[in-house]
N, C-alpha and C positions, 0 to 999 in steps of 0.2 A: 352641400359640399363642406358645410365648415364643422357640421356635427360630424361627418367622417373624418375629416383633418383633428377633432380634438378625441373623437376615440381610436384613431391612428396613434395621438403621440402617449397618451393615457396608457395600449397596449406597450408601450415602447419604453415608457418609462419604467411599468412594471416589469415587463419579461425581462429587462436588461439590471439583472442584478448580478453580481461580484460573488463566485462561491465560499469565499470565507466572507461573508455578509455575518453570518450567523454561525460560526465556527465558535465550538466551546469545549476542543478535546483534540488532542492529537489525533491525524487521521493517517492511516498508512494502507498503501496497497502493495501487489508482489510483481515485481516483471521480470519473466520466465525468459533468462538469456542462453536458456542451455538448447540443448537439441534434443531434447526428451521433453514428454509432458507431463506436469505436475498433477495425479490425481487430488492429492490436499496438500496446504498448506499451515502447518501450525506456528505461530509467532508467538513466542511466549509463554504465557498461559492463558492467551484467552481464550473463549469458549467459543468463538466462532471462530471457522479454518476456512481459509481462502480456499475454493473447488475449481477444479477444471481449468488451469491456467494453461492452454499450449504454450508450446515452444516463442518465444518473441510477442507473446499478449501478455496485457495486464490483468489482473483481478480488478474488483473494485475497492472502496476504499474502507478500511473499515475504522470502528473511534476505537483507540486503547487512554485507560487514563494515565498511565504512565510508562513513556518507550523511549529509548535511548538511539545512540547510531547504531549500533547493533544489538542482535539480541538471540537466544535459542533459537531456533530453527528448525525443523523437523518437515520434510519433504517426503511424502508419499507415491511414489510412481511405479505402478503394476505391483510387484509384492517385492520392490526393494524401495527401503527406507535409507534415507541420506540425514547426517545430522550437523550441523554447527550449535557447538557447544561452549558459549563465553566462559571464562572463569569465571571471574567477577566482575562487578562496575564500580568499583574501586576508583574514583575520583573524575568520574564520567557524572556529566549531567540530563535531566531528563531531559528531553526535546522538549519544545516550547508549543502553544497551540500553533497548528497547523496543518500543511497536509505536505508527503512525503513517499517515498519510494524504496523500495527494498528490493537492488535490482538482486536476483539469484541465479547463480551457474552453479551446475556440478563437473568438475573436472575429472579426467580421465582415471586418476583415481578413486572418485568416489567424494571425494570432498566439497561441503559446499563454500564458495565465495557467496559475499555478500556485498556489495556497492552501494551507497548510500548517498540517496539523492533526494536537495529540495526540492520540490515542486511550487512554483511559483503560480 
């Protein structure tokens, strides 16, 4: 009984880790508030795109090394593309390591909003 009670708390204290244990990089994922579904998602420029986010889900999360509250955007869904396009970041600062949310809706014109949320 007591070798089960010490590999009881042993599993317990391993499995029970803090996701930014080991965070070294801004982390961002996408959450699809629109009523259409996003085939890709491009943030930025990085080289991976967020794929297959329905309507009301998230993606997962991916590392950028450096992301701001907002950013380019470029939404893919069936063969129309939607874009938010920043000017500049002109006295904006990078995000700090973490993880984070980029919620996105396209509106009835075609435009995308962007929400921008902690994740804690």
């Amino acid at each position: 009984m007591r070798q089960f009670f010490i590999l009881a708390l042993a599993v317990l204290v391993v499995g029970c880790t803090d996701r930014d244990d080991d965070v070294d990089a801004v982390n961002i994922r996408i959450k699809n508030t629109s009523n259409i579904a996003f085939d890709e998602v491009q943030v930025a420029d990085a080289e991976e795109v967020h794929k297959n986010v329905s309507s009301g889900d998230y993606s997962g999360y991916f590392e950028y090394e450096t992301a701001y509250q907002y950013a380019f955007i470029q939404i893919r869904s069936g063969e129309e593309t939607f874009t938010l396009q920043p000017i500049d970041f002109v006295g904006e600062t990078p995000l700090p390591i973490g993880f984070y949310t980029y919620e996105l809706d396209i509106t009835e014109e075609g435009n995308v909003n962007l929400n921008f949320r902690i994740d804690y």
